[in-house]
N, C-alpha and C positions, 0 to 999 in steps of 0.2 A: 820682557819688554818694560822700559820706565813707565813712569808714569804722568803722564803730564800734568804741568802746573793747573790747568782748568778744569782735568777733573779732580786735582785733588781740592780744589777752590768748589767745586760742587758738591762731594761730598761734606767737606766742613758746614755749607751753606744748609745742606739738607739740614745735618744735625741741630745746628745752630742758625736760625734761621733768621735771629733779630740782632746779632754777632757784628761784628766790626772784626773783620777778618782782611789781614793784608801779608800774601806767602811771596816770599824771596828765594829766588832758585840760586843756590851757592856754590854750587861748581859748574854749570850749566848743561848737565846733563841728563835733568828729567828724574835724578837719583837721591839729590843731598837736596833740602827746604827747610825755611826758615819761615814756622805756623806762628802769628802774632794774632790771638784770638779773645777779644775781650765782648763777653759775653755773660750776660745775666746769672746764666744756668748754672755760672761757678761760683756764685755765693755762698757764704758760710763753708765752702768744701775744701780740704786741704790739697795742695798742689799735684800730690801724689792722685789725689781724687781728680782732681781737671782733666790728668795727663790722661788717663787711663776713661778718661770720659773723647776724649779726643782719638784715643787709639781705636774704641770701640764704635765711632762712628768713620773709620777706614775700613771698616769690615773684613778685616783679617789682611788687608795690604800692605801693611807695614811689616816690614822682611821679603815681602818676595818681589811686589811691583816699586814699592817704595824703600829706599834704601835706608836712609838717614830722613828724621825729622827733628830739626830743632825747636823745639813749641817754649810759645810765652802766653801765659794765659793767665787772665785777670780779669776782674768785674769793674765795671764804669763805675766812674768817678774818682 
């Protein structure tokens, strides 16, 4: 079963809780998203660190609920 846009907007939320987080469903089928997450917690940390900080708050849903994620992840300002 996909996953829908709102919980995956919840879980980011949990994670990232002070985040400016805005997901785009790209084929519209609850499968393919587009995570635009700019959030504090990625300061100083290389992109490969953001991503893998993003995967680990999907708690293991990425690959079976969730198909594709396309993530942007940056710190304000």
């Amino acid at each position: 079963m996909p996953m829908s846009q709102a919980d995956l907007e919840t879980a980011l939320r949990e994670a990232f809780p002070e985040a400016q987080i805005a997901i785009e469903d790209l084929a519209g089928d609850g499968d393919h998203y587009r995570a635009r997450i700019v959030s504090e917690a990625f300061k100083g940390l290389p992109r490969v660190r953001q991503h893998q900080m993003v995967y680990a708050a999907l708690k293991g849903k990425m690959g079976g609920e969730l198909h594709a994620l396309a993530l942007e992840t940056s710190v304000p300002g």
